[in-house]
N, C-alpha and C positions, 0 to 999 in steps of 0.2 A: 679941360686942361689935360694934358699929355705929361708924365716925368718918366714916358720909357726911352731908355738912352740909345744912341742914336750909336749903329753895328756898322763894320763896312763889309763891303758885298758888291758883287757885279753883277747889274742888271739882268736879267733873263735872256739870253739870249731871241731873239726875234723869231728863230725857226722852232721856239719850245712854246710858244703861245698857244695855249689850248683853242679848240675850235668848239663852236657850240655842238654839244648829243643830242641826236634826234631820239623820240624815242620807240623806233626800231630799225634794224640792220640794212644801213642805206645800199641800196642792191641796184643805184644806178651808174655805177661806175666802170661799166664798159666789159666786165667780166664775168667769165660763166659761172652762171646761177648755180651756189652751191649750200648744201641741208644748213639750215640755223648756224651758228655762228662760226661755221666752218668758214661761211661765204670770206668773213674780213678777217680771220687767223687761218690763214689758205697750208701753213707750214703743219709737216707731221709730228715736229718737235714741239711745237707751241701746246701740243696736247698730251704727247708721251714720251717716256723715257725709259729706254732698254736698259741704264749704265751698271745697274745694282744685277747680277745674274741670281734668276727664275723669281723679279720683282720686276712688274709692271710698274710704274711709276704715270699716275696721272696727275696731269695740271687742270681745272676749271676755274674760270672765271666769274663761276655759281657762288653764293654765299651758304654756309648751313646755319639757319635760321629756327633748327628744328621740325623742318618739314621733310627731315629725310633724303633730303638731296644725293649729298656723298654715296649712302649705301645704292642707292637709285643707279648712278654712275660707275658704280664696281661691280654692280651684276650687269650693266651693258655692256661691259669690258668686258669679264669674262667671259659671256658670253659668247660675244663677235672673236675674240681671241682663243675660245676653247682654252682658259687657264683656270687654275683654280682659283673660288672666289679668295683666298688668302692669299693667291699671290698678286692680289691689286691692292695698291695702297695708293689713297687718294689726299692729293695734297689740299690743306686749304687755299685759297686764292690769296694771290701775292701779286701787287707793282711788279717783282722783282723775277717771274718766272710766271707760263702759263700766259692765254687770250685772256684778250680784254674784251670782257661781253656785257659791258654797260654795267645795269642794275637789275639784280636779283628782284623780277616782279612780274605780276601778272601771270603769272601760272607758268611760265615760261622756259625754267629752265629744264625740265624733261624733253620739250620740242626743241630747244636751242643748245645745250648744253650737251644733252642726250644724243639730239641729234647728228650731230658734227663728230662726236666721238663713234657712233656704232658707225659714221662713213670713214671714219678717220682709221679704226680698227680693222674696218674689211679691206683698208689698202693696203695697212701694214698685213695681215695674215697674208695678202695676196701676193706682196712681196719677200714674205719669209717661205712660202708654197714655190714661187717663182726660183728662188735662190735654191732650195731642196732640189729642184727640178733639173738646174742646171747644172748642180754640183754631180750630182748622180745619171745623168742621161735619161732620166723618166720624164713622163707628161704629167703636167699637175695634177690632174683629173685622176692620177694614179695613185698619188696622196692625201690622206689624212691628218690630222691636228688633233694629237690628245695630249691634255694638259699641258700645253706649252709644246711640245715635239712633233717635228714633222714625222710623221709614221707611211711609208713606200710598201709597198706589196711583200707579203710574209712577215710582216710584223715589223720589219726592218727599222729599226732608228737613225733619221739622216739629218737629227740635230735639231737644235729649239729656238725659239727667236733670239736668243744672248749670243749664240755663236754663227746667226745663217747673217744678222745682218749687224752693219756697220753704224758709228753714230752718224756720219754721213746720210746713211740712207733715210736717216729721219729726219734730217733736214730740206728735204724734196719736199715741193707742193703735192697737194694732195689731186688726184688725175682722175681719178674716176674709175679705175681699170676694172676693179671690182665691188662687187655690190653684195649688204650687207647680207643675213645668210635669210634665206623664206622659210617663216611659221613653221614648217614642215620638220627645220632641223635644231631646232633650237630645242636645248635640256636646261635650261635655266628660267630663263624668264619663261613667267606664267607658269611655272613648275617648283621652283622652291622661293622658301621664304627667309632672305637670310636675314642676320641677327643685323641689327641698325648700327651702324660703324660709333656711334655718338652716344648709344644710351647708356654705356657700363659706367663710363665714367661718371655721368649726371646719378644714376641711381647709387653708385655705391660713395657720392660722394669725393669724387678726384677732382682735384686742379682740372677744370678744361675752360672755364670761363674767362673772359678779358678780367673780369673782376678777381680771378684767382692770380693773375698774372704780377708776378712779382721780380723787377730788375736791381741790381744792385747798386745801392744808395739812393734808390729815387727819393723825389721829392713830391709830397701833396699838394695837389691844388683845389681850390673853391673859387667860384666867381659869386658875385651879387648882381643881380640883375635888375635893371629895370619893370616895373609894373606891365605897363603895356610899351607895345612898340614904340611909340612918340614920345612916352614921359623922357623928362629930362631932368636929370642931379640940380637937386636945388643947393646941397650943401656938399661940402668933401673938406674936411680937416683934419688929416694923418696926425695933427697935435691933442685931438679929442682921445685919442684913443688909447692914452697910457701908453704904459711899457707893456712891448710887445714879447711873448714868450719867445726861450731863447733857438736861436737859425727861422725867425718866423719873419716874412715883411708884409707888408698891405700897397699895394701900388695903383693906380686909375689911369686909364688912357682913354679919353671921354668918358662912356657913360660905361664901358667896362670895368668892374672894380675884381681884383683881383687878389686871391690871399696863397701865399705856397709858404708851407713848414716843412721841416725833415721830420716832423711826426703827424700821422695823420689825426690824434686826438686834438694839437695845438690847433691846426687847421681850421677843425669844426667850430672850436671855441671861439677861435679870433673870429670866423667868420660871422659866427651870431653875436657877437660883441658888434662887427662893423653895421651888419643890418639894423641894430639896435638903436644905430645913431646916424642910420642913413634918411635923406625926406628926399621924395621926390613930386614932382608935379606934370600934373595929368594935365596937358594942354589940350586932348582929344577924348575927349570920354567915349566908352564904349556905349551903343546901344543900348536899352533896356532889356533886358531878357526876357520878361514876356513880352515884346513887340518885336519877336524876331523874326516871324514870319511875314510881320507888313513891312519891317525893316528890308529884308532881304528884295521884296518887290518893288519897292519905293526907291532904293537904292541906288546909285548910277552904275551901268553896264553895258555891255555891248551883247550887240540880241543878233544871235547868228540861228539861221535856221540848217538844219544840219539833216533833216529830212524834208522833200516834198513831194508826193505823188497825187497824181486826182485831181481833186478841188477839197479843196479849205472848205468851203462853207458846208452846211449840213444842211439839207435838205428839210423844211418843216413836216414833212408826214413823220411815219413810223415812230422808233421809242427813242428817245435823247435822254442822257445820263451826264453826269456833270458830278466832281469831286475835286476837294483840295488836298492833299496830303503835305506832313510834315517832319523830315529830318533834324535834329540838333546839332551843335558840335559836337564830335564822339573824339574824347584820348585813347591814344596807344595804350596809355594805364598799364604798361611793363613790370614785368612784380621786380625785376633789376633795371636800379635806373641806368642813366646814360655815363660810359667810361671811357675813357683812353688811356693811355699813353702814347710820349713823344718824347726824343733824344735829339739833338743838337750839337753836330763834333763839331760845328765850326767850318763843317763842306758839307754835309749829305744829312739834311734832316729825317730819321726812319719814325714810323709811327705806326701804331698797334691800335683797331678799332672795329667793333661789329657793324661798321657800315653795312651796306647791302650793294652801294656802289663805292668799290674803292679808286678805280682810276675816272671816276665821276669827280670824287674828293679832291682826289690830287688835282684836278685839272683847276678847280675853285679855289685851292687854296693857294694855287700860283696866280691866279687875277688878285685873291687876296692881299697876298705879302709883297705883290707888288710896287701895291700903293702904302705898304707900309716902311719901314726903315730897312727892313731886311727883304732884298729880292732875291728867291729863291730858285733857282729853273726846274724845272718837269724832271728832269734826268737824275738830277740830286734830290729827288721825293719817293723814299720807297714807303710803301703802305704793307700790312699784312693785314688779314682777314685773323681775327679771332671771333669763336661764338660768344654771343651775349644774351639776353633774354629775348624771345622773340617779339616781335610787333608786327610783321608782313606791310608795311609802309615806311615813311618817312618821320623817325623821333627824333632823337639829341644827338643822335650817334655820332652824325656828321660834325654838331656845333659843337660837343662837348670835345672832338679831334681838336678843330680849331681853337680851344679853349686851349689843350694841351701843347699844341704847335707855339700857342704866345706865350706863354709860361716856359715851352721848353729855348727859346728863342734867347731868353734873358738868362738864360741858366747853363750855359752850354754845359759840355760834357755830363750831365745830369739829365738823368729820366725825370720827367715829370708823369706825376698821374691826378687826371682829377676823375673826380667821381658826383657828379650830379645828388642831388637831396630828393627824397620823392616829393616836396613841394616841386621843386626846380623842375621833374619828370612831367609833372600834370598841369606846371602852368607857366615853361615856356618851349616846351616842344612841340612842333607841328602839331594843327588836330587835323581831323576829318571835318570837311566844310557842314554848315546848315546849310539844308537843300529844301526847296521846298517846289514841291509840283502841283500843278491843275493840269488835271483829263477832261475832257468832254469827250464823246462817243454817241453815235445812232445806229440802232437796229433799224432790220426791214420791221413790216410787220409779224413773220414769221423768226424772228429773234437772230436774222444772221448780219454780223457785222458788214458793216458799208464802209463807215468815216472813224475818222479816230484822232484826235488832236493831242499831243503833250507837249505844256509849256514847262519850263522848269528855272529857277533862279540859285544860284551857285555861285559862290568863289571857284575857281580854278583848283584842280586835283592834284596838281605839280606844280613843287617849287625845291626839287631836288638838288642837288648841284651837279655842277656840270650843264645846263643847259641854257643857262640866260648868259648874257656880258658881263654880269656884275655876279659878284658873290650871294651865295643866296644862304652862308653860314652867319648866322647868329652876333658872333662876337664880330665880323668883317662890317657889320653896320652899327655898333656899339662904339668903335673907338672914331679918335676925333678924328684922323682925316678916313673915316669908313663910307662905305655908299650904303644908298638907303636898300631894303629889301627886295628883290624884283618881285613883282607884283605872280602868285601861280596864275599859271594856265593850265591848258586841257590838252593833253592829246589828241591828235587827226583819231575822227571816228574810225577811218580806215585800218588805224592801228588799234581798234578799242574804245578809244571815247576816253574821256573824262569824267565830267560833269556828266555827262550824256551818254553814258557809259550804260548799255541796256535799255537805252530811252524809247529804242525801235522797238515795238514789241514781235514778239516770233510769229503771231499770229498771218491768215489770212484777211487782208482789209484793201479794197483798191484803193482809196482814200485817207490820205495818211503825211500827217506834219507834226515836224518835232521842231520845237524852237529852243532855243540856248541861251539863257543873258546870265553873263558869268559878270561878276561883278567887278570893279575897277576901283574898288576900295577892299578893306581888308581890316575888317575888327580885332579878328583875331590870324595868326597867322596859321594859313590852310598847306594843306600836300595831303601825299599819298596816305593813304589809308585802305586798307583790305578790301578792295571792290573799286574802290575807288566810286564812281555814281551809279553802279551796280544796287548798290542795297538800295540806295533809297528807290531809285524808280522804277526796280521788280516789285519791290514791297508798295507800289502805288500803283502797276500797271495790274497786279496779281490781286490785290485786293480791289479793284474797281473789276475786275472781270469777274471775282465771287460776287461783289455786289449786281451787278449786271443779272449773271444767272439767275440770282435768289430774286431779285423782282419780277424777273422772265420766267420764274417756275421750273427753271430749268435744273439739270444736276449739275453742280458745279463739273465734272467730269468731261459729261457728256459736253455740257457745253466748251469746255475746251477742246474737247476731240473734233468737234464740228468745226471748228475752225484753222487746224492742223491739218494740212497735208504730207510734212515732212514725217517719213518714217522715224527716225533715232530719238523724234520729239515725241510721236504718239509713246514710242517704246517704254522712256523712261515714266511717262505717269501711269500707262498701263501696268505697267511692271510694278511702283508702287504701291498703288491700289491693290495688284493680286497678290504681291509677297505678305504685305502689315498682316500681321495675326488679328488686329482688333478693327480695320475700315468698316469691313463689312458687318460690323456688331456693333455701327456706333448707335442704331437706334435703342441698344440695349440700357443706353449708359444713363448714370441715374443724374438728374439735375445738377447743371454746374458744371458738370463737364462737357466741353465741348470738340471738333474736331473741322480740320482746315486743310487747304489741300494748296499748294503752290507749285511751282517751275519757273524754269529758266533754261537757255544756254548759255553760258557765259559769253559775253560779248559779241553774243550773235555768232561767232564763230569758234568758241571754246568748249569744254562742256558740256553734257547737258548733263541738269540734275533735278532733281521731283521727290518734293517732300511730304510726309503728309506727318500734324502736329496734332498731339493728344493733350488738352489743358483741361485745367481744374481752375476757375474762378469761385475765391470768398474773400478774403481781405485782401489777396492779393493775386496775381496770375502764378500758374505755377504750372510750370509745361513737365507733365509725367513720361510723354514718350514720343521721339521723332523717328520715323522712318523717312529712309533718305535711298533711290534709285538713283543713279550715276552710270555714267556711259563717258569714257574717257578714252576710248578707243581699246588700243592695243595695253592691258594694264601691265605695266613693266615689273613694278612693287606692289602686291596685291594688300599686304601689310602696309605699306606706305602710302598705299588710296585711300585706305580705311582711315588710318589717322589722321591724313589731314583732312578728309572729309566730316570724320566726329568733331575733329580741333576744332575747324568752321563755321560749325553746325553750336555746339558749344556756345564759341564767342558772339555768333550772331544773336544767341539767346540771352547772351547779357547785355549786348546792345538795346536788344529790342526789348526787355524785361524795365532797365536799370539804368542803363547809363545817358548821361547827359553833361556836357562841361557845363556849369553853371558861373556867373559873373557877376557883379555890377558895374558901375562907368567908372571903375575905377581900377579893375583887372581883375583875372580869374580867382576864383573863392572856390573854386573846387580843388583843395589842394592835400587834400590824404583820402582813405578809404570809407571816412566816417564819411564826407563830402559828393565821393565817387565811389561809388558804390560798385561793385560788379559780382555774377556770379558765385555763387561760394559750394562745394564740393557738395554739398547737406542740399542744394536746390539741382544739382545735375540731373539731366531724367536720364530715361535709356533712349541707347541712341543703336541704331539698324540697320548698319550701309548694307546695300546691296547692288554689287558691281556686275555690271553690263559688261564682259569683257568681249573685245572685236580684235581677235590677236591680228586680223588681216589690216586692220583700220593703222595707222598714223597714231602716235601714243599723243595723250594732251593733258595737258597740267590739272589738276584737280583742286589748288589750297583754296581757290576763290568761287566755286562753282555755286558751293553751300549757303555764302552770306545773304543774299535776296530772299531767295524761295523761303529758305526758315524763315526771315523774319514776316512774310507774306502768312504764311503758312500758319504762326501764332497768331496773328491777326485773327485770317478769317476763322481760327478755331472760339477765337473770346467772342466773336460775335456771334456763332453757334452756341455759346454757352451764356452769352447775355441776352441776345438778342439787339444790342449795341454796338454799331460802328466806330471804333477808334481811327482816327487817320491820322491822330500825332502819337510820334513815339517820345520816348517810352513808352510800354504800355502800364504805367504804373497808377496807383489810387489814385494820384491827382488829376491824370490823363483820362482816366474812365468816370469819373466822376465829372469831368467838365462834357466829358460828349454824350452823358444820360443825363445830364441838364440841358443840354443842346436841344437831345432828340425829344425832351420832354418826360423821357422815360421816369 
């Protein structure tokens, strides 16, 4: 039943209908091919602004997320611009100003973001040189650029980018005339390390969060959700509920129940008063959780084969290998959960959210409000980027916007803010899908790979918004006339993969099939997640290659090197191996400790990184120390490699340690810390990046390189130190105690 009151509004105009996002920068549109997201914000404006004199003003499309981005973007600036790093100020991404480059994901926006600006900058410098040049009768070639001024022979000052050009002139497409400056002249990158634009406020404590963000007179909101995605309200009597505190109301539009107070303590209270007296019913039970991996293959899907070269079949001589490995759902598990706000004049809805894609958002939330009472057009949606807690995939962020937009709908001139529960965080935000894979593989006789088979079963790794016909926000399939949730899918391997994300392995193998059956049901609701099909089927391709070696007698090492031809790949395990203080000592190490070696490039063409993991198995795993080699090309932020390499490296270890969504058929029971477990500062090990810099290489995003190879990497170190194969993660006492009952041990 619906009692939201019915607004007037004029339909969306026809030409604001969003179109579905690919997910990456569609480049067949008839025009010259230009660096990352320059290609579809072709304008000099769309990225900079002169208007503020001796302030560079940039717009990105990037979100900061915590991985450093902004700071990333102000030393290419200054750079390409020869200004000083203070005089770039980096806006957050805004609907309302700046390119629209999709979703913050996939390692990306250093090559995309980054990109487009150091081409964007070398046109502007080239145009402020060109202007010097003409004003004065000199040749370009005759001037210099320091800190912002054009400098002519004998020191001469012929003026700085605020006065050589006009705002005009940054409204020209970007042409190409000049190219950004070669390794040679560069005093910034790969030479200093400046202070991260984002940490002062987090450490000492300042307003910078969406969660600090406070408008005047807002109002709170809470939702109540349903169990799982199908249950449906058995009950709803607004007369059960007493007198409600006073400016507080409780409203339902199907299965969305909705509470806003002008105090946010009322809020909390009314809300758990309503849940208290809410039933609902489970017309679809979930799976059993321990049968989730015969579940996931039993299941209905569509089975795309995504590699094939050779022949499939394997040959009966030489050595044949065969393994199943196993992924669970994994939570964002955000230490701040999911927040908005949203305001409503009556014409131009604005709204305030840590999305990752905000003209993604906008675009969903106009199919949304379509079909609802209120149509809203794309033009009248402005969005702003605030930070939030990080997550590097798809959480509430999006649905808890949408939550705010209905709230603020009913409320006009009034801010609305809700703010998510950490039950509400962990069990109904997107997770990361259960994956689960079987390898088989044959040697020659002389142990060098032939064939190589990966099958894999999967939910789809994107259900973003912005890319399907239908709303893929939360509350847009909860209310009565809502549509149901589009089912994720998977990114073109071309772009990355999905599900399948990593499934090729890097190796040398003339014989070689990877199949895909991503499933067409959906227990729980799946999307992005940090790797996306990365983790699981490095950590399955990497741990059947140590298994392989160690039957083969081989060194795990060697035997990867044997089958590597690609230099950057040999580089980063070599380099590994020689930097760690303690590989070459590990036959020193006393009982129980063991030691594991992994790699990866990220998506085959990201990348490349080589870990090697030092554990301590007795009641529980406990990883002492990672060393991690990384090769990211040209490192732009050698500081900002580092940390999202550690970050990575880090969360992969509580992944693979600890975490697991846990359920029954009646919805998620993993819903606090006690339940969901994750690393805790007292179990951190030390952690050892060591950067490969190629300042001549193309720079490459680094947040995701980490998550495979670590979790690979602890693996094979507990079997070093057990002498026990695990293939399901966690790798916790229940996980290792089932596979030394397996192995007989």
């Amino acid at each position: 039943m619906s009692d939201m009151s019915t607004r007037s509004g004029s339909p969306a105009p026809a030409e604001s209908k969003p179109t579905v996002r690919g997910f990456v920068i569609d480049r067949g549109d008839g025009k010259a091919q230009l660096p990352g997201s320059l290609h579809t914000n072709r304008r000099l404006s769309q990225w900079l602004s002169l208007a503020t004199p001796g302030v560079v003003q940039v717009m990105t499309g990037k979100a900061e997320l915590g991985q450093g981005i902004l700071t990333a973007l102000q030393l290419i600036v200054a750079e390409e611009l020869d200004v000083a790093l203070q005089a770039v100020v980096v806006l957050s991404a805004s609907t309302e100003r700046g390119p629209d480059e999709g979703v913050t994901s996939g390692s990306l926006s250093v090559q995309d973001s980054g990109g487009a600006l150091r081409h964007a900058c070398a046109e502007v410098r080239g145009l402020a040189l060109l202007s010097a040049a003409q004003q004065h009768g000199l040749d370009v070639g005759q001037i210099q650029v320091r800190l912002g001024c054009m400098v002519g022979p004998d020191d001469q000052v012929l003026g700085d980018y605020w006065n050589l050009l006009m705002p005009e002139d940054l409204q020209a497409e970007y042409q190409g005339r000049w190219q950004p400056k070669p390794v040679a002249q560069r005093r910034l990158i790969g030479v200093v390390r400046p202070q991260r634009l984002d940490l002062p406020d987090k450490i000492f404590g300042r307003p910078r969060f969406i969660h600090d963000l406070r408008l005047p007179g807002m109002l709170h909101g809470r939702v109540l959700r349903p169990p799982t995605l199908q249950a449906q309200l058995s009950n709803w009597s607004p007369s059960e509920l007493g007198e409600l505190p006073a400016n507080t109301e409780c409203w339902a539009d199907g299965r969305f129940i909705a509470v806003v107070a002008a105090k946010e303590r009322d809020a909390d209270a009314t809300a758990q008063r309503v849940k208290d007296r809410l039933s609902w019913q489970v017309s679809q039970p979930l799976p059993q959780a321990r049968d989730l991996p015969d579940f996931l293959r039993a299941a209905p899907h569509e089975r795309v084969v995504a590699v094939q070269r050779g022949s499939s079949e394997l040959p009966a001589d030489g050595h044949h290998f065969q393994a199943d490995y196993f992924k669970p759902y994994l939570a964002h598990a955000s230490i701040g959960p999911s927040c908005a706000l949203a305001r409503w004049d009556g014409r131009q809805l604005e709204i305030w959210t840590h999305s990752q894609g905000i003209h993604n958002l906008r675009d969903d939330l106009v199919l949304a409000l379509a079909v609802q009472s209120q149509a809203i057009s794309k033009e009248d949606i402005i969005i702003h980027h605030v930070e939030g807690a990080g997550c590097y995939g798809h959480n509430g962020a999006d649905d808890v916007a949408m939550d705010a937009v209905m709230m603020a709908l009913r409320y006009p001139q009034q801010a609305v803010r809700v703010l998510w529960s950490r039950a509400d965080e962990l069990s109904h935000s997107p997770v990361g899908s259960a994956h689960a894979v079987s390898l088989r593989a044959r040697t020659s006789e002389d142990g060098l790979l032939t064939h190589w088979h990966h099958a894999l079963w999967a939910n789809g790794y994107s259900s973003r918004p912005g890319r399907a016909k239908t709303p893929s926000l939360l509350a847009a399939s909860e209310c009565a006339n809502g549509t149901a949730l589009p089912l994720p899918i998977n990114p073109p391997l071309a772009s990355g993969g999905g599900a399948d994300r990593n499934a090729v392995p890097a190796y040398d193998v003339s014989n070689l099939e990877v199949i895909n059956h991503r499933l067409t049901v959906m227990p729980l609701r799946t999307s992005a997640m940090r790797g996306l099909g990365a983790y699981a089927n490095v950590f399955a391709i990497e741990s059947f290659m140590d298994e392989m070696a160690r039957e083969l007698g081989q060194d795990p090492l060697s035997f990867r090197l044997r089958h590597l031809n690609e230099p950057r790949s040999r580089a980063v395990l070599e380099a590994v191996a020689q930097r760690s203080s303690w590989w070459s000592q590990r036959s020193q190490e006393p009982e129980g400790v063991g030691h594991g070696l992994a790699w990866a490039r990220y998506k085959n063409f990201g990348a490349w990184c080589a870990v090697i993991a030092r554990v301590q198995v007795a009641q529980e795993v406990r990883v002492l120390n990672l060393d991690l080699a990384v090769d990211v090309g040209m490192a732009v932020d050698l500081d900002g490699i580092c940390n999202q390499i550690e970050g990575g490296a880090l969360q992969s270890t509580s992944w693979t340690l600890k975490e697991q969504v846990s359920f029954d058929q009646s919805g998620v029971t993993s819903v606090g810390w006690d339940t969901y477990p994750v690393l805790r500062f007292t179990e951190v090990p030390e952690v050892r990046v060591h950067v490969l810099d190629r300042p001549e290489q193309a720079p490459l995003g680094a947040g995701e390189a980490a998550q495979g190879p670590v979790a690979a990497a602890i693996a094979n170190a507990v079997f070093d130190a057990l002498g026990v194969r695990v293939r399901t993660l966690p790798l916790n006492a229940e996980n290792i105690v089932r596979a030394m009952e397996a192995s007989g041990s």
